[in-house]
Structure formats: structure tokens, C-alpha cells
C-alpha positions, 0 to 999 in steps of 0.5 A, a space after each residue: 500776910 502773904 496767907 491772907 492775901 492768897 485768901 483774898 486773892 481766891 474770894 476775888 476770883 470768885 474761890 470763896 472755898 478756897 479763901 475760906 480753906 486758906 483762912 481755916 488754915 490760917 487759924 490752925 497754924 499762926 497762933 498768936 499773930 496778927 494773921 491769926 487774929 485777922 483770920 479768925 475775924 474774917 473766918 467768923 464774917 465768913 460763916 454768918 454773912 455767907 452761910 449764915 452759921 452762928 455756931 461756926 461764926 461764934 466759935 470764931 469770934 468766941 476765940 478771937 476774944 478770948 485770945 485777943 481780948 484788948 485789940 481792934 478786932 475782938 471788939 468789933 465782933 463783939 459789937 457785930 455779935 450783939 448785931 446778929 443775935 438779934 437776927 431771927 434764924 429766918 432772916 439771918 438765912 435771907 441775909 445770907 441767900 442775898 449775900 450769895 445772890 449778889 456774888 453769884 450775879 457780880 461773878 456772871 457779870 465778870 465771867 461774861 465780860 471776859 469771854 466777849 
């Protein structure tokens, strides 16, 4: 639990690099936790929502259902798999550039707020 908030902690401070590193390391250490389960969800979240990569996002989930197949989690990425297949690769990259946009903006918002 403490790794996964220390990655959500980076994303909050605008460190999403290093909350995905923090992730990445997640998945290669805590084999058959929950941690690894949630780290490997996000991890593919991750890489479709803000890189727009199915391939990396696909390994993630691809693991995460074959290793947890009955939980919570590995359903869900099913479902939200079935969701961005049907993206085209053109959307699927505005989807992302939008995503980032949004974050760049928020974290210019917040960084000028505290320098005022």
C-alpha cells in the first residue's frame, strides 16, 4: 500500500514519470498481492489514457486477467478494453493529447498559485 500511494503521491505532484516508474516497479516486485493487482490496472490506465499505447496497456491488462481472472479489477479492464478497441488510433491519440493538455493546464494553475 505504502508503494502505491508513494505513486500517487508523484501524480499529484505533477511527477506522473515517476508514479509510472514507481508502478512499473510495483508490478515487477509484488507478484500475487493486491498491490500487484492494482498496479498493474493502473499501469495499463496509464498508458491508454495518457500515452495512448494499446500494446503496453494491453500487456497490463492481458496479465492482470490472466493472473486475477475472478477479482474486481481484471473485469473492469475487460470491460474498459472492449471500450478502446473501438477507438480509432486517430482518436484514441486526441483522447490522450487532451488528457495531457488538461494536466499540463491544471499543473500551471497550481504552480502559479503557489508563487503568488
Amino acid at each position: 500500500e505504502a508503494a502505491l500511494s508513494t505513486s500517487q503521491m508523484w501524480f499529484q505532484l505533477w511527477e506522473t514519470k515517476k508514479g509510472e516508474e514507481v508502478l512499473v516497479w510495483m508490478v515487477e516486485k509484488f507478484a500475487n498481492t493486491y498491490a500487484h493487482e492494482r498496479a498493474l490496472f493502473y499501469l495499463g490506465n496509464r498508458y491508454i489514457m495518457y500515452h495512448g499505447d494499446r500494446q503496453k496497456a494491453w500487456q497490463c491488462y492481458e496479465r492482470l486477467v490472466e493472473e486475477y481472472p475472478d477479482r474486481e479489477l481484471a473485469q473492469a479492464a475487460t470491460k474498459y478494453w472492449a471500450q478502446v478497441t473501438k477507438l480509432s488510433a486517430v482518436e484514441l491519440r486526441r483522447q490522450a493529447d487532451n488528457i495531457n493538455q488538461q494536466e499540463r493546464e491544471a499543473k500551471a494553475r497550481e504552480q502559479k498559485g503557489k508563487y503568488k
